[in-house]
C-alpha positions in Angstrom: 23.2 4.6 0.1 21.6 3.6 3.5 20.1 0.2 4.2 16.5 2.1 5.2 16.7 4.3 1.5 18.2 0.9 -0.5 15.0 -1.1 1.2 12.7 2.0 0.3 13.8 1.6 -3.5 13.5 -2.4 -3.3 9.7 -1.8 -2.2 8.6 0.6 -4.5 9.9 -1.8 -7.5 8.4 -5.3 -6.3 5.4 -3.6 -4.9 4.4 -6.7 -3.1 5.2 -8.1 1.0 8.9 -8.9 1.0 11.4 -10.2 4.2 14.1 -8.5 4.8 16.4 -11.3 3.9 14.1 -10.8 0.1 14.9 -6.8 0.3 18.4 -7.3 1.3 19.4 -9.6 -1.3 17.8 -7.6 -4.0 19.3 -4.1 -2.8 22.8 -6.3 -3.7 21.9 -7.5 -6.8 20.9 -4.0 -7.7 24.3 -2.6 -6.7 22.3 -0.1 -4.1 23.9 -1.8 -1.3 27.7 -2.9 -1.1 27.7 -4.3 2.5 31.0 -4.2 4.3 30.0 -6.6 7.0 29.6 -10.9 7.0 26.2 -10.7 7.7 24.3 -8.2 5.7 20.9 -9.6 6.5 21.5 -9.2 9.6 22.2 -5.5 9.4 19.7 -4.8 7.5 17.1 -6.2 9.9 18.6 -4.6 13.1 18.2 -1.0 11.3 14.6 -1.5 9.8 13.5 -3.1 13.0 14.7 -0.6 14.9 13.0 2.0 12.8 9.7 0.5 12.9 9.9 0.4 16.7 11.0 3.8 17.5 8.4 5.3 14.8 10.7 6.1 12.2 9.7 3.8 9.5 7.9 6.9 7.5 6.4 5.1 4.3 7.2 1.1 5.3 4.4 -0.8 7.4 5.4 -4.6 8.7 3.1 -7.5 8.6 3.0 -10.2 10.8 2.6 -13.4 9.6 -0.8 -15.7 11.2 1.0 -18.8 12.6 2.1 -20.0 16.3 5.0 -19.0 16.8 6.6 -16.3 16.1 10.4 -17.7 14.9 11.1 -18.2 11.4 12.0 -17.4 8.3 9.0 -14.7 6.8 7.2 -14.2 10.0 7.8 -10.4 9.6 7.1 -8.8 5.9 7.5 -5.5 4.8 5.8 -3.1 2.5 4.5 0.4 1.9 2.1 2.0 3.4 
């Protein structure tokens, strides 16, 4: 399973705002995702970023958090459109 399908899954259960460290973690715990890499989070942001930048996001919308600047932990949040 995909990181994009695993975080599709994740969504549709919590229905509620989640990061994508959130998402990633739970796609784990679920046994949807069985990363290969040191830095799952990681990958898992690269390839829903991406998609939400080249249009290809489909059903997921991000949220951007109010504050001042834009690093840190839950700045970006996911969900369902």
């Amino acid at each position: 399973m995909t990181y994009r399908e695993a975080a599709l899954i994740v969504l549709e259960a919590s229905e509620q705002l989640m990061t994508v460290g959130e998402i990633t973690e739970a796609g784990i715990k679920r046994g949807l995702i069985r990363p290969e890499d040191k830095t799952p989070v990681f990958t898992n942001m690269a390839v829903l970023y991406t998609d939400g930048r080249d249009g290809q996001s489909g059903r997921m919308k991000r949220i951007f958090a109010r504050r001042k600047t834009r690093v840190g932990p839950g700045y970006v949040r996911l969900g369902l459109n």
